[in-house]
N, C-alpha and C positions, 0 to 999 in steps of 0.2 A: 553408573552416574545418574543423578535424579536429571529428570531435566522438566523446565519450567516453562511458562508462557506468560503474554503479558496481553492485552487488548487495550488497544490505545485507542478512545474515542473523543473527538468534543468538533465544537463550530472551527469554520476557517479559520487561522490565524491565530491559535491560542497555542503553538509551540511545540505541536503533535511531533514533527518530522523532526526539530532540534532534541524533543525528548528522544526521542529512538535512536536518535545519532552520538548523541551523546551517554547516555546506557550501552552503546555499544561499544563507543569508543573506551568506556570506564573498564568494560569486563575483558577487554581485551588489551587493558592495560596492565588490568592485576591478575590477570590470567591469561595469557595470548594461544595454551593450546587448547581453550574452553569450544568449541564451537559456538557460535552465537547467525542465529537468522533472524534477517527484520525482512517481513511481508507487508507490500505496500498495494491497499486495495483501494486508493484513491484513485481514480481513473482520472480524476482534475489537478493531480499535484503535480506541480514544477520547483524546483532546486532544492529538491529533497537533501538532505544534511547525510544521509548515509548513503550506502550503496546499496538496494535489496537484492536481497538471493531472489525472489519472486516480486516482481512487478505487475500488477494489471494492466498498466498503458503499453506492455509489449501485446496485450487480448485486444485491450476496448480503450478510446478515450474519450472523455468527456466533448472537448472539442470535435471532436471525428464523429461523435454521436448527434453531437451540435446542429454542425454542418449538413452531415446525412440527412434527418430527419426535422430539420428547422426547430432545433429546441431551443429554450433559453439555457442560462446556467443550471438550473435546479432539476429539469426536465433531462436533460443529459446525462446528470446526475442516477437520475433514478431508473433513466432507461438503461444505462451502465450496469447499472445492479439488476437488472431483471433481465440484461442478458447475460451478465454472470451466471445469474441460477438459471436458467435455462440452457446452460454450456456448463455443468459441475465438472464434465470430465477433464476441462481446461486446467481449472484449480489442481483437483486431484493429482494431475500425469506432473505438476510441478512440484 
C-alpha cells in the first residue's frame, strides 16, 4: 500500500487541528482498515479535534517552557522548537 503525508502549516487559529481531524475522521469513514496518524508538534495547542498517535506536549509545552524560563508566548514557542532539535531522539523513538 502507497502511503502518504501531509504537513499542515499556518498562523493560530486558521483551522489546522479541525483540518486534521476531520481528514481523519473522512478516511476512516470511507476506509476504517486504512491506518491513518495525525503528528501534533504544537507544543501550544489545546482541544485539538483529533486524537494524535504522537503529541509533543507529552516532551515539551509551551506553557511549561513559559513558566520555566520566563518567556512570553512566541519565546516559548521557539524555545519548544530548539529543544526538539536538540532531543531528535525523542521524535524518532515515537
Amino acid at each position: 500500500m502507497p502511503r502518504f503525508a501531509q504537513l499542515v502549516l499556518g498562523p493560530a487559529g486558521t483551522g489546522k487541528s479541525t483540518y486534521c481531524g476531520a481528514l481523519y475522521n473522512h478516511i476512516k469513514a470511507t476506509d476504517p482498515h486504512r491506518p491513518v496518524h495525525v503528528v501534533n508538534l504544537d507544543p501550544a495547542a489545546t482541544d485539538l479535534a483529533y486524537a494524535p498517535t504522537v503529541d509533543i506536549r507529552t516532551f515539551v509545552t509551551a506553557e511549561g517552557a513559559a513558566e520555566a524560563h520566563g518567556l512570553g508566548p512566541n519565546g516559548a514557542l521557539v524555545w519548544c522548537m530548539e529543544h526538539l532539535v536538540a532531543h531528535p531522539e525523542w521524535l524518532e523513538d515515537q
